[in-house]
N, CA, C and O atoms as CSV, one atom per row, in Angstrom:
chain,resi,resn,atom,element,x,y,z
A,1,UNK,N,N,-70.344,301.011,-36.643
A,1,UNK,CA,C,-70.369,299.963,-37.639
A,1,UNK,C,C,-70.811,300.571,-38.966
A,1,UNK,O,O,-71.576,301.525,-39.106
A,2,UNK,N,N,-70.121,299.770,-40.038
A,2,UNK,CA,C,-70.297,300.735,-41.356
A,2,UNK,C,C,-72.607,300.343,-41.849
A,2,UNK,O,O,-73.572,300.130,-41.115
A,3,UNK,N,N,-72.527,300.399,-42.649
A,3,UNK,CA,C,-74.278,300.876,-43.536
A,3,UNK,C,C,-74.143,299.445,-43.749
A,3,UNK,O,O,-74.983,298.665,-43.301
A,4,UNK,N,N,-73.033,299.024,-44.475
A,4,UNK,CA,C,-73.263,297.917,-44.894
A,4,UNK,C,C,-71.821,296.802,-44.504
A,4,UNK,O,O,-70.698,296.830,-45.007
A,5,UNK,N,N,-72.316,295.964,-43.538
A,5,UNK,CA,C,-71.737,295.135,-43.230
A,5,UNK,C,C,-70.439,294.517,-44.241
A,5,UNK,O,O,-69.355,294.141,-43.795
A,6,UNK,N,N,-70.776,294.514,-45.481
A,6,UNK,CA,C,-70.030,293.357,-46.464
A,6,UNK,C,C,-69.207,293.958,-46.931
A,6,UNK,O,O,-68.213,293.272,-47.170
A,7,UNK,N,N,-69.093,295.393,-47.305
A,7,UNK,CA,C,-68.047,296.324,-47.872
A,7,UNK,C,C,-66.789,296.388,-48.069
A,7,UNK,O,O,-66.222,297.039,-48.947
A,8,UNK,N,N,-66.135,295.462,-46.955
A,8,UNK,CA,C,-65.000,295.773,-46.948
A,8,UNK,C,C,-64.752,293.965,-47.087
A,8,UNK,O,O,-63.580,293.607,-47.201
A,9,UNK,N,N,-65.543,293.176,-47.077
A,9,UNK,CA,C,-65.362,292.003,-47.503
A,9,UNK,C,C,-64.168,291.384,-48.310
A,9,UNK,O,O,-63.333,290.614,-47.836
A,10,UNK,N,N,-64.207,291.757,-49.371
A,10,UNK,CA,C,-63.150,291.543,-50.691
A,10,UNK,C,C,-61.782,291.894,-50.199
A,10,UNK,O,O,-60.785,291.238,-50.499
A,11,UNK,N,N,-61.768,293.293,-49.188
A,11,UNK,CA,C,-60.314,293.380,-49.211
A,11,UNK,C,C,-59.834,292.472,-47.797
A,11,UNK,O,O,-59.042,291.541,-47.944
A,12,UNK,N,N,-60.264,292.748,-46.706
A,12,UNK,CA,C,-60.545,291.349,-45.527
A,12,UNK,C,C,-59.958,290.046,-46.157
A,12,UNK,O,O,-58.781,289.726,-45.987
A,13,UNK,N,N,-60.841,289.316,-46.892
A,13,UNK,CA,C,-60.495,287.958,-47.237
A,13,UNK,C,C,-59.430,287.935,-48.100
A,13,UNK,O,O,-58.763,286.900,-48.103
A,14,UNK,N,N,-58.931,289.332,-49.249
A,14,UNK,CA,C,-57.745,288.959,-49.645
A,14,UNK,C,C,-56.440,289.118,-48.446
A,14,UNK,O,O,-55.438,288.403,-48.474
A,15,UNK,N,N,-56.706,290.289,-47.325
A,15,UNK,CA,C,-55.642,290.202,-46.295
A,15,UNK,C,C,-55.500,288.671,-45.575
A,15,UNK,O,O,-54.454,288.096,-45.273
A,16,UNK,N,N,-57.098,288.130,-45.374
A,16,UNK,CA,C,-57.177,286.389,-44.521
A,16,UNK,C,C,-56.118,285.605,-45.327
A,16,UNK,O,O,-55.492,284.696,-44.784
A,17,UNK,N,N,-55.913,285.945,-46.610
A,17,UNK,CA,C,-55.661,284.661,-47.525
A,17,UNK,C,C,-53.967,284.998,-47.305
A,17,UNK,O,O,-53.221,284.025,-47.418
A,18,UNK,N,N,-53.489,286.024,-47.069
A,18,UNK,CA,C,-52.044,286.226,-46.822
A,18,UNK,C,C,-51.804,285.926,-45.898
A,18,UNK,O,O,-50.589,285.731,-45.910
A,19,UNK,N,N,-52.344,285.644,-44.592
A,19,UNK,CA,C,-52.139,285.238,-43.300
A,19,UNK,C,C,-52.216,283.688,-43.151
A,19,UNK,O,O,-53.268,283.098,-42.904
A,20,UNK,N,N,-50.711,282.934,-43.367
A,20,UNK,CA,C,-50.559,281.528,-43.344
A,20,UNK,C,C,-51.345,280.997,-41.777
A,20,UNK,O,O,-51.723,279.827,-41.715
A,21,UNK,N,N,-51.527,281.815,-40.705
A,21,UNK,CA,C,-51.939,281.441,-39.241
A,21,UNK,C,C,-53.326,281.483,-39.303
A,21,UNK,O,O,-53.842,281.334,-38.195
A,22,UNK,N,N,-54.280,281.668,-40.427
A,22,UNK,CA,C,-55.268,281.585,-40.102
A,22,UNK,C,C,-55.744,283.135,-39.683
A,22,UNK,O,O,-55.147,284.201,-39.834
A,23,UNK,N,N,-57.055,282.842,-39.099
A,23,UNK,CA,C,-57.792,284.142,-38.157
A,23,UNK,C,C,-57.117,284.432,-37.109
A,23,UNK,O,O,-57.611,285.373,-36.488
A,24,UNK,N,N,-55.916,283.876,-36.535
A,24,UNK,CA,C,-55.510,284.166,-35.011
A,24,UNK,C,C,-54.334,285.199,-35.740
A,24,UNK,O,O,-54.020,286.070,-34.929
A,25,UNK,N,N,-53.829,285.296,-36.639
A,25,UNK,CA,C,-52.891,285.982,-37.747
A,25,UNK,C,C,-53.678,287.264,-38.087
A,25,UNK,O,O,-53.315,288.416,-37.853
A,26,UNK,N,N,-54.741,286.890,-38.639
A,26,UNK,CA,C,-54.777,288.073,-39.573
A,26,UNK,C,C,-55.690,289.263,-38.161
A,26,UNK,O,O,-55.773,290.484,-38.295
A,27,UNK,N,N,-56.130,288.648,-37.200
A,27,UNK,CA,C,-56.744,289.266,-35.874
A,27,UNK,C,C,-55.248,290.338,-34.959
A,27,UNK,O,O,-55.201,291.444,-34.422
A,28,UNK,N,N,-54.339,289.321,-35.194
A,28,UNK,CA,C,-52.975,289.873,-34.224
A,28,UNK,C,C,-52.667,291.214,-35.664
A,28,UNK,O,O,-52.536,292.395,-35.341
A,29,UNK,N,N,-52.600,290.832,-36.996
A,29,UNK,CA,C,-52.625,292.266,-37.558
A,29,UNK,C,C,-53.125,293.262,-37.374
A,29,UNK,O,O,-52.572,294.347,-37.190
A,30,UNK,N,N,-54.286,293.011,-37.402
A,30,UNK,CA,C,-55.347,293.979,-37.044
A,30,UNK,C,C,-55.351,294.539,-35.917
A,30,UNK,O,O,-55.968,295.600,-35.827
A,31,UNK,N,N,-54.756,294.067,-34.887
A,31,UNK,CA,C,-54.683,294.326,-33.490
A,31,UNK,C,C,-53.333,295.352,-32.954
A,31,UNK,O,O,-53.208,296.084,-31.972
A,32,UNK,N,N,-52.657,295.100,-33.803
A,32,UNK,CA,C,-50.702,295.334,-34.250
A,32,UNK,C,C,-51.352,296.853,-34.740
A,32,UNK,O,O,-51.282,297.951,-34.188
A,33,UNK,N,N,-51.823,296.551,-35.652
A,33,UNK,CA,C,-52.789,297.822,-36.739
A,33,UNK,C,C,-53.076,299.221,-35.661
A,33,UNK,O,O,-52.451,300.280,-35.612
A,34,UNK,N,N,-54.443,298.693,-34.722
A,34,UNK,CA,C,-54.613,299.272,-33.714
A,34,UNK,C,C,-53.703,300.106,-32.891
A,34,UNK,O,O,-53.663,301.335,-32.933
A,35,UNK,N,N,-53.081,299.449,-32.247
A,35,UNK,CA,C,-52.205,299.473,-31.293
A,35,UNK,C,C,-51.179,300.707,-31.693
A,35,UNK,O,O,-51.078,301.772,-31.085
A,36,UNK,N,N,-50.446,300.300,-32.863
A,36,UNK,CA,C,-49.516,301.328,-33.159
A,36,UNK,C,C,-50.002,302.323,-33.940
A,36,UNK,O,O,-49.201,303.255,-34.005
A,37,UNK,N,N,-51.113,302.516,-34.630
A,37,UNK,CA,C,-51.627,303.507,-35.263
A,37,UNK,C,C,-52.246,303.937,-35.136
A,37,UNK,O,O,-52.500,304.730,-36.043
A,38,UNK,N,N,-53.442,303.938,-33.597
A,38,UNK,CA,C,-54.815,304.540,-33.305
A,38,UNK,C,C,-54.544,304.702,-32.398
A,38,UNK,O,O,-53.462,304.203,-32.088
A,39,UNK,N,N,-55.307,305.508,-31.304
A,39,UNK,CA,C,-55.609,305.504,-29.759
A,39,UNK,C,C,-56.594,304.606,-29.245
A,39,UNK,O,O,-57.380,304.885,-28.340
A,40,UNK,N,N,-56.519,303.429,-29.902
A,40,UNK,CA,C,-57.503,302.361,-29.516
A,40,UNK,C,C,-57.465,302.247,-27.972
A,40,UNK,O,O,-58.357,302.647,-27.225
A,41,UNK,N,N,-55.986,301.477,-27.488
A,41,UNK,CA,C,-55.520,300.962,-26.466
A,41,UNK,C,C,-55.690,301.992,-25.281
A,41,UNK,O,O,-56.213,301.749,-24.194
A,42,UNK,N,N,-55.009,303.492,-25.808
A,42,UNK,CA,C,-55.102,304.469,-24.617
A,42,UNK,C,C,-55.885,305.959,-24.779
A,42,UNK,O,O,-55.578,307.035,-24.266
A,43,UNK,N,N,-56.817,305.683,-25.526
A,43,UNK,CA,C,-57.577,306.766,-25.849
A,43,UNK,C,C,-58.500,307.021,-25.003
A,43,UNK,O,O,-58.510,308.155,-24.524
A,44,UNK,N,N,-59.223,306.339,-24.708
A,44,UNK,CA,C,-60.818,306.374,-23.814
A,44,UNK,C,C,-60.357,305.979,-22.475
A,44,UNK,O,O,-59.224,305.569,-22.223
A,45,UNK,N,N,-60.995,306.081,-21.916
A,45,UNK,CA,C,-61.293,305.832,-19.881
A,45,UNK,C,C,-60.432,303.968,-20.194
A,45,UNK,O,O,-60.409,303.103,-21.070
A,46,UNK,N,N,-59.946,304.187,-19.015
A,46,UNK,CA,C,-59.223,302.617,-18.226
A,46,UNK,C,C,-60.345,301.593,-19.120
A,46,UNK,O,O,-61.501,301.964,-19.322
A,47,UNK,N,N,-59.880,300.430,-19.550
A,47,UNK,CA,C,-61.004,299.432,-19.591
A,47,UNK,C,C,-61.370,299.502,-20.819
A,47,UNK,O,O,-61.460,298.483,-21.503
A,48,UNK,N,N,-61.660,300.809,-21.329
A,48,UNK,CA,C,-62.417,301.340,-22.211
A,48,UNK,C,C,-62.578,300.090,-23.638
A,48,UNK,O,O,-63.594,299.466,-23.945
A,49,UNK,N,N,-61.654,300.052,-24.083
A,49,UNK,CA,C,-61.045,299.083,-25.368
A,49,UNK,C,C,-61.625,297.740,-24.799
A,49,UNK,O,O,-62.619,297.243,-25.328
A,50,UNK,N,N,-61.061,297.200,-23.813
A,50,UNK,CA,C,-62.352,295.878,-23.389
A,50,UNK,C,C,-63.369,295.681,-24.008
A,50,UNK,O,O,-63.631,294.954,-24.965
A,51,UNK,N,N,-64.207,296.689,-23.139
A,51,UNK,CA,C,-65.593,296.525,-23.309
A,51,UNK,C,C,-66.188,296.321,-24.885
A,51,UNK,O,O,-66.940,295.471,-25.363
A,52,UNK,N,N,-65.284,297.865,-25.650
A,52,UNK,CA,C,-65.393,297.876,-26.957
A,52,UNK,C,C,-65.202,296.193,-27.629
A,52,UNK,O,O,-66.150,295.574,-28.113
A,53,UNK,N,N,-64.047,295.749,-27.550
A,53,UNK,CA,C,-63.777,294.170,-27.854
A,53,UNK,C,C,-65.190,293.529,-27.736
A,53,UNK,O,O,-65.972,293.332,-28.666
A,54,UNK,N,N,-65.418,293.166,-26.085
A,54,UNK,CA,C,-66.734,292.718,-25.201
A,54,UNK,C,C,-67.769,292.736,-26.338
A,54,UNK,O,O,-68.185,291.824,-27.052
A,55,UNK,N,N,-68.027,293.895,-26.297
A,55,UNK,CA,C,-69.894,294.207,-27.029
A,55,UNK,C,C,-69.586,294.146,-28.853
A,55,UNK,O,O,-70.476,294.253,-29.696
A,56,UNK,N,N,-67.976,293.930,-29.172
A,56,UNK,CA,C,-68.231,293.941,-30.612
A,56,UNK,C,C,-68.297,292.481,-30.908
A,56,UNK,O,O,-69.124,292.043,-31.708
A,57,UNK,N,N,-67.168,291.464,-30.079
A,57,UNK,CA,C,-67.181,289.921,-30.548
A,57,UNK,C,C,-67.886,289.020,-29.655
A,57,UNK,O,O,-67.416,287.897,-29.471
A,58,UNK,N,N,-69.072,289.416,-29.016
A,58,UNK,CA,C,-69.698,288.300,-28.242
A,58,UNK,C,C,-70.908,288.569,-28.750
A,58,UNK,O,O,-71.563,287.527,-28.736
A,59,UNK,N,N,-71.712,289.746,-29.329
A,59,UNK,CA,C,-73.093,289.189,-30.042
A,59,UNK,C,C,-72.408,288.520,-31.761
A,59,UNK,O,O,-73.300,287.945,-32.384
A,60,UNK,N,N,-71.607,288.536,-32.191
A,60,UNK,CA,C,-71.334,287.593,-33.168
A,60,UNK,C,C,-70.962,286.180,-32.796
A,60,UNK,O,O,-71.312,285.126,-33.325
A,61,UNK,N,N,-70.229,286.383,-31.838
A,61,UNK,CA,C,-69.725,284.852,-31.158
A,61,UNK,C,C,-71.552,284.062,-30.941
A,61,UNK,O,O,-71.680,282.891,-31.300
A,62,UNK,N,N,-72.530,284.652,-30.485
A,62,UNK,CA,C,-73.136,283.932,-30.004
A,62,UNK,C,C,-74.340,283.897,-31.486
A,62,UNK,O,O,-75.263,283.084,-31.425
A,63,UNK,N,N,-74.243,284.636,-32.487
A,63,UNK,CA,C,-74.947,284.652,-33.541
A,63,UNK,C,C,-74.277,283.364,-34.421
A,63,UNK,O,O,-74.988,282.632,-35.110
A,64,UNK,N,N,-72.760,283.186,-34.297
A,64,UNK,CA,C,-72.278,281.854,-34.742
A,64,UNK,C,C,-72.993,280.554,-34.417
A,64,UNK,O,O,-73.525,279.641,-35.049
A,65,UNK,N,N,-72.750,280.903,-33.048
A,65,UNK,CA,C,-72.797,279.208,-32.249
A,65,UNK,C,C,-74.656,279.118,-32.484
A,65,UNK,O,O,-75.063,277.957,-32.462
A,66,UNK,N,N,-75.612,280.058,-32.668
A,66,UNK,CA,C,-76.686,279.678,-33.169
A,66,UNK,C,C,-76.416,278.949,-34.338
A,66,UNK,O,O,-76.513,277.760,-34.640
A,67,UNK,N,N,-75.994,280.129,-35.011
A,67,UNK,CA,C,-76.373,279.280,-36.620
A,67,UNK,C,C,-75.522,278.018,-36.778
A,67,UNK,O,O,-75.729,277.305,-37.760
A,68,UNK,N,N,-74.452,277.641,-35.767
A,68,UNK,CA,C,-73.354,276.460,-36.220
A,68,UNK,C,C,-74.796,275.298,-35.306
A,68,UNK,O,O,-75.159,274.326,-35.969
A,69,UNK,N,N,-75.330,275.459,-34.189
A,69,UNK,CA,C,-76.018,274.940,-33.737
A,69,UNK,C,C,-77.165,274.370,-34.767
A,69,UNK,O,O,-77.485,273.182,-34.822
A,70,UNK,N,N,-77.737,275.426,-35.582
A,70,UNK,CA,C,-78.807,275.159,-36.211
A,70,UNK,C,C,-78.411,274.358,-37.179
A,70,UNK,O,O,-79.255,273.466,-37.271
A,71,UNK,N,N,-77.467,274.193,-38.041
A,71,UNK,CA,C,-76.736,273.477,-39.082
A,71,UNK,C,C,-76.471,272.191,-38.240
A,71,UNK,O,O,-76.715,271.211,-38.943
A,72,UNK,N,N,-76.182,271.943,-37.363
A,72,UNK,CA,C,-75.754,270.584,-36.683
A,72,UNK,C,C,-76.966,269.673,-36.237
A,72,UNK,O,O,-76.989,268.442,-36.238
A,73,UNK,N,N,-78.193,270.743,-35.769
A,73,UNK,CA,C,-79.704,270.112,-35.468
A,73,UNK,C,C,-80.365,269.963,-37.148
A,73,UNK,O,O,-81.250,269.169,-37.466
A,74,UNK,N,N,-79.941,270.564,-37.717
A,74,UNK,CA,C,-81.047,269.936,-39.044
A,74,UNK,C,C,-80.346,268.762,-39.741
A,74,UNK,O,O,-80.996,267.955,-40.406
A,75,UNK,N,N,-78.458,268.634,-39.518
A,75,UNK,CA,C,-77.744,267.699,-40.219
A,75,UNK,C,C,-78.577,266.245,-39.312
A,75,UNK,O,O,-78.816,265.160,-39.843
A,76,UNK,N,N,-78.785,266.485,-38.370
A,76,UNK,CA,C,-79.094,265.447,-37.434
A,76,UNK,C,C,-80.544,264.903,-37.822
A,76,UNK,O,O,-80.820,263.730,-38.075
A,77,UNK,N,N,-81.443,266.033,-37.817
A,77,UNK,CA,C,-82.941,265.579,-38.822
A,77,UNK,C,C,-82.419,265.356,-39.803
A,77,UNK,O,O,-83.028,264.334,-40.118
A,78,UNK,N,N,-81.742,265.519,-40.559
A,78,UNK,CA,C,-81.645,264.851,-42.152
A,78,UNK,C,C,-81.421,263.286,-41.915
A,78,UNK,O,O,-82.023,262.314,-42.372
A,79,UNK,N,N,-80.092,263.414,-40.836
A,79,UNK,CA,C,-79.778,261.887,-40.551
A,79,UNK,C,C,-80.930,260.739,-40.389
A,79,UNK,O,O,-81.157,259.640,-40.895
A,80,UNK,N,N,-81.456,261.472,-39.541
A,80,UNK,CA,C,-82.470,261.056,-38.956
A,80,UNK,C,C,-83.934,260.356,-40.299
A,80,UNK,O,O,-84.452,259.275,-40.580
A,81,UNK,N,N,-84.027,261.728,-40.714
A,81,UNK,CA,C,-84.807,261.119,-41.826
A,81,UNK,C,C,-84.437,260.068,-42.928
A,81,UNK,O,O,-85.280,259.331,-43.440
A,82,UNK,N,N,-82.997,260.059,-43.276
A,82,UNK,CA,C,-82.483,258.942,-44.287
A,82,UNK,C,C,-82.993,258.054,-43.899
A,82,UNK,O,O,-83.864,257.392,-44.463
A,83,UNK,N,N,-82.415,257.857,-42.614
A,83,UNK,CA,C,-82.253,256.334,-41.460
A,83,UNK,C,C,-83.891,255.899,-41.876
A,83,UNK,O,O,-84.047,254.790,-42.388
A,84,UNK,N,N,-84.881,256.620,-41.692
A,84,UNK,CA,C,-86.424,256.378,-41.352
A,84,UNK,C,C,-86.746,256.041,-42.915
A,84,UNK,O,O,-87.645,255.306,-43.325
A,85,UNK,N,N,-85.933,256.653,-43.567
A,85,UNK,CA,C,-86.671,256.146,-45.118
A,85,UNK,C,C,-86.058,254.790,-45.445
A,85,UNK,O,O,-86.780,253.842,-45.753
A,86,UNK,N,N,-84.246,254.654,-45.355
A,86,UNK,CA,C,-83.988,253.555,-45.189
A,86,UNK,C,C,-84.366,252.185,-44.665
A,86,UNK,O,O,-84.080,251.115,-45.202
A,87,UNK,N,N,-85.013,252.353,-43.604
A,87,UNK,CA,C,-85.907,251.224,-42.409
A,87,UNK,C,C,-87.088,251.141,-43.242
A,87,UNK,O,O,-87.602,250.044,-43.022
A,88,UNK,N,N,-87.938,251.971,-44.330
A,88,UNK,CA,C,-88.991,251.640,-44.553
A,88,UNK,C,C,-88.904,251.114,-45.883
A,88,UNK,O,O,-89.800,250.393,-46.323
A,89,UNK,N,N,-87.644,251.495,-46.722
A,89,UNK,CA,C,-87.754,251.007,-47.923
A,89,UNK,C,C,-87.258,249.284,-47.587
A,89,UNK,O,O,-87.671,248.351,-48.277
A,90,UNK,N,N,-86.279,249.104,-46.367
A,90,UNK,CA,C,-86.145,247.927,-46.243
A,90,UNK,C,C,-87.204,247.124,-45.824
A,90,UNK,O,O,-87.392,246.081,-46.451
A,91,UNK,N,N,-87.941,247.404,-44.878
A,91,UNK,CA,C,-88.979,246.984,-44.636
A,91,UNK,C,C,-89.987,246.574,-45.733
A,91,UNK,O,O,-90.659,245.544,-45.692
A,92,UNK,N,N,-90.017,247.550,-46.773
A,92,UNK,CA,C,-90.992,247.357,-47.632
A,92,UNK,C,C,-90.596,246.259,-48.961
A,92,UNK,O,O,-91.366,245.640,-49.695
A,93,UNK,N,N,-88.827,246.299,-48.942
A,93,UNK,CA,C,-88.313,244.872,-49.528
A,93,UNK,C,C,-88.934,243.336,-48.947
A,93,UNK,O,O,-89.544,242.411,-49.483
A,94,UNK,N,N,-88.410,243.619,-47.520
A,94,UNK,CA,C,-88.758,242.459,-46.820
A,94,UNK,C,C,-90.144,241.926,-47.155
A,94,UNK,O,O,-90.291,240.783,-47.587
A,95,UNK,N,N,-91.201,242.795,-46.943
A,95,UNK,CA,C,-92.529,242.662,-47.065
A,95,UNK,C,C,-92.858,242.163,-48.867
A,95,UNK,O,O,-93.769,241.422,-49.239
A,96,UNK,N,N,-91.997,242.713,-49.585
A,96,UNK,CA,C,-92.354,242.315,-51.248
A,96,UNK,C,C,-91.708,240.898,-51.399
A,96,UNK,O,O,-91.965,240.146,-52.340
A,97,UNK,N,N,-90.865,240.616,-50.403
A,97,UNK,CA,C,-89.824,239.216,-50.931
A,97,UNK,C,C,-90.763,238.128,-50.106
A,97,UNK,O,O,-90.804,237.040,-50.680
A,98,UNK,N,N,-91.240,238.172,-49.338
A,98,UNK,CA,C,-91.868,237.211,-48.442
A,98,UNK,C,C,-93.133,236.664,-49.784
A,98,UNK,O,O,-93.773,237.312,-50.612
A,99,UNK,N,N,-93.058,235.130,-49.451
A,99,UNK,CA,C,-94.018,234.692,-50.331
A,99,UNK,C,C,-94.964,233.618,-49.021
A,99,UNK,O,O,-94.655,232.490,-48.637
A,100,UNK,N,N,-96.116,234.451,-48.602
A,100,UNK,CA,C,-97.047,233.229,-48.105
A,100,UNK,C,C,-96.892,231.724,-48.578
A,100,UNK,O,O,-96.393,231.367,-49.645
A,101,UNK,N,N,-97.392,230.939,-47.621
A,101,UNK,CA,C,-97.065,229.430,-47.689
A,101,UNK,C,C,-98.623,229.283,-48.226
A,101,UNK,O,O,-99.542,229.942,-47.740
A,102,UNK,N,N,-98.816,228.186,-49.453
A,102,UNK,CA,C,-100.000,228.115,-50.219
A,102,UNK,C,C,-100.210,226.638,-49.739
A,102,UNK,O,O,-99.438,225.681,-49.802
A,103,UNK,N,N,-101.671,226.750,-49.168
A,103,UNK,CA,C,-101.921,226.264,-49.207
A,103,UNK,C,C,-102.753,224.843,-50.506
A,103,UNK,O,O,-103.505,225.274,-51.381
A,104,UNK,N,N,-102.516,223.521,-50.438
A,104,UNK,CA,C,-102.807,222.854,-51.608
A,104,UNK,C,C,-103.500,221.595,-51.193
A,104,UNK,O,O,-103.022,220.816,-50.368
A,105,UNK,N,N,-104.668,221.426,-51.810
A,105,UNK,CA,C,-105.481,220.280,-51.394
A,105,UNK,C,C,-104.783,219.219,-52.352
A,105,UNK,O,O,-104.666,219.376,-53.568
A,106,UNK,N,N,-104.384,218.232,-51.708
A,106,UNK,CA,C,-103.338,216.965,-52.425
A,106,UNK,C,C,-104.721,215.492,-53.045
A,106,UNK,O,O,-105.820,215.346,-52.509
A,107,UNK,N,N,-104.356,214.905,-53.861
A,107,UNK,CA,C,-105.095,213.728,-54.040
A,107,UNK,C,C,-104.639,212.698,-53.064
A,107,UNK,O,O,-103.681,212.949,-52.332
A,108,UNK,N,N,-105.266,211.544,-53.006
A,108,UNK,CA,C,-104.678,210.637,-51.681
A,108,UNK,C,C,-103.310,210.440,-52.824
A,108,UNK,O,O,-102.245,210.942,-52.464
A,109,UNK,N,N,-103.350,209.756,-54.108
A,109,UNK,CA,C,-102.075,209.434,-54.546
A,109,UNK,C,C,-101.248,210.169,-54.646
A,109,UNK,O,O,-100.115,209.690,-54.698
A,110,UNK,N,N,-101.383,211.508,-54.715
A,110,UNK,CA,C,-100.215,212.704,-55.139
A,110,UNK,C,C,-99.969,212.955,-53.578
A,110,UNK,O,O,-98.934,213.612,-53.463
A,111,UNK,N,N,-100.650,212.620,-52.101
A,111,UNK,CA,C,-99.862,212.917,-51.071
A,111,UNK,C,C,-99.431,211.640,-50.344
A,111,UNK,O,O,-98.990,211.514,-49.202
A,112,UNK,N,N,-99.669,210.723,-51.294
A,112,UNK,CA,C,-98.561,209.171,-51.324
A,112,UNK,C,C,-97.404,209.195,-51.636
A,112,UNK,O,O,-96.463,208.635,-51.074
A,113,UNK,N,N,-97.403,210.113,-52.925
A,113,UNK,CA,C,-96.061,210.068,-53.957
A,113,UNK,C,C,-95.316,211.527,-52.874
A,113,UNK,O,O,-94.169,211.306,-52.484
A,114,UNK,N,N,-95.700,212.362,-52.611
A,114,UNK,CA,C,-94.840,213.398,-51.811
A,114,UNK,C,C,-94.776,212.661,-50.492
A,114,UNK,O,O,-93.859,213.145,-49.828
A,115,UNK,N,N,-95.337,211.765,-49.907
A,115,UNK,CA,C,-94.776,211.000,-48.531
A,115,UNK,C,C,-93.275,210.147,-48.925
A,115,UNK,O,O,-92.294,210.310,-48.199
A,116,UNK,N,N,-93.229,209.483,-49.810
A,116,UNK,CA,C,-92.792,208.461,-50.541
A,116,UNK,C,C,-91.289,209.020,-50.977
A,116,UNK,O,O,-90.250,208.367,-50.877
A,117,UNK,N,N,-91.428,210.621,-51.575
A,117,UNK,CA,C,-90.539,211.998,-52.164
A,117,UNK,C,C,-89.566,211.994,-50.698
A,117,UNK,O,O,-88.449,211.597,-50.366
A,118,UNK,N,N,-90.629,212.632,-50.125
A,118,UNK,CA,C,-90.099,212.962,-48.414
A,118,UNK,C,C,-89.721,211.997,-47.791
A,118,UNK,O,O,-89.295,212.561,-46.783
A,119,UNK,N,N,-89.506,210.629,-47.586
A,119,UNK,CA,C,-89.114,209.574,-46.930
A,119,UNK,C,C,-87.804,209.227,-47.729
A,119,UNK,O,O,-86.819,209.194,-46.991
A,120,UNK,N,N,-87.525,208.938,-49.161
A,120,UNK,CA,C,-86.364,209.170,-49.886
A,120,UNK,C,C,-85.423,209.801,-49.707
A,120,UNK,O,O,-84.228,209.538,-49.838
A,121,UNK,N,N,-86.154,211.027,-49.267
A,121,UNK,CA,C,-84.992,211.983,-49.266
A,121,UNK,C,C,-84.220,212.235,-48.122
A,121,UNK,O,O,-83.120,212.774,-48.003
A,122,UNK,N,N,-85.299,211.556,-46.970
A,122,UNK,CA,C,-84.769,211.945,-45.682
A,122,UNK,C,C,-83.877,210.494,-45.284
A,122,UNK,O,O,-83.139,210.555,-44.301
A,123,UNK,N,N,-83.954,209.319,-45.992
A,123,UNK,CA,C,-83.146,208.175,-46.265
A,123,UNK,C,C,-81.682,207.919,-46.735
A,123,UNK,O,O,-80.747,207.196,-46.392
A,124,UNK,N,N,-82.012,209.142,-47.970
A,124,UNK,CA,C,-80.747,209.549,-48.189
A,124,UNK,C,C,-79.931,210.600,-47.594
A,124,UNK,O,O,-78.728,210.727,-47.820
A,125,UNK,N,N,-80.588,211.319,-46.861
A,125,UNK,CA,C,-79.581,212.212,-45.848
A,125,UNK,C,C,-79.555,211.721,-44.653
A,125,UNK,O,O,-78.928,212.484,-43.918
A,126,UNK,N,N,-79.971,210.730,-44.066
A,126,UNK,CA,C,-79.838,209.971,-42.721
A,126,UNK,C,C,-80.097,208.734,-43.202
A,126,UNK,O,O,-81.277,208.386,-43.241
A,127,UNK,N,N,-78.950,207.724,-43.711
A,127,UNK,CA,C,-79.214,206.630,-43.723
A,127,UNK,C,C,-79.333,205.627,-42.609
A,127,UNK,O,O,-80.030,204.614,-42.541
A,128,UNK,N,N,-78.327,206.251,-41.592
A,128,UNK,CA,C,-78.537,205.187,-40.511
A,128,UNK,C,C,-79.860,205.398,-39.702
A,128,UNK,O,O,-80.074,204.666,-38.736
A,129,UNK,N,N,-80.738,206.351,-40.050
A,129,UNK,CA,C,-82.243,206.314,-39.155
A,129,UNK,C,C,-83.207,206.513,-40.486
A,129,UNK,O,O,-83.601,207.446,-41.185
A,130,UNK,N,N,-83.380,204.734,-40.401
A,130,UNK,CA,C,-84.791,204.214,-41.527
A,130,UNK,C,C,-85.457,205.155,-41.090
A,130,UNK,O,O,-86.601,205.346,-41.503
């Protein structure tokens, strides 16, 4: 493996970007590449090229599915946290809109005239029950 991983970066992604198939394209080049121009395939002992494959794309395969893992568990705490701030800012609406029932000490005549209010009114929305 080269010193520095990224090196060849720039020219890679301009070959990815010519390959209408994606990575399964620009992999079968590379592989095409191999094949007819190296002793990849029949150079080393039976097998040999396997293994090479084996030990080069399965500690990246599994360095992916961490980090795709880790991106999917924190999208989920984020979710998670909106939701919890959401529930509390609603909550904390609910709690500001609510107005306690006040209590009011009435005079006998002022809870004559609201009996009197309240019997009117309930006369006029149920006339047939005085």
């Amino acid at each position: 493996m080269a010193n520095d991983p990224e090196r060849f970066d720039s020219m890679l992604l301009a070959m990815a970007q010519q390959h209408e198939g994606g990575v399964k394209d620009l992999l079968q080049t590379i592989v095409s590449f191999l094949a007819r121009k190296t002793d990849f395939f029949t150079g080393g002992k039976e097998g040999e090229w396997e293994k090479v494959v084996k030990d080069t794309f399965y500690p990246y395969a599994a360095k992916a599915r961490e980090a795709s893992d880790k991106i999917k568990r924190e999208k989920e705490e984020e979710a998670k946290r909106l939701k919890e701030i959401q529930q509390k800012k609603e909550k904390e609406r609910l709690v500001q809109d609510f107005e306690p029932a006040k209590v009011v000490e009435l005079t006998d005549q002022e809870a004559d005239k609201l009996q009197a209010d309240l019997d009117k009114e309930k006369n006029s929305k149920y006339p047939l029950f005085p």
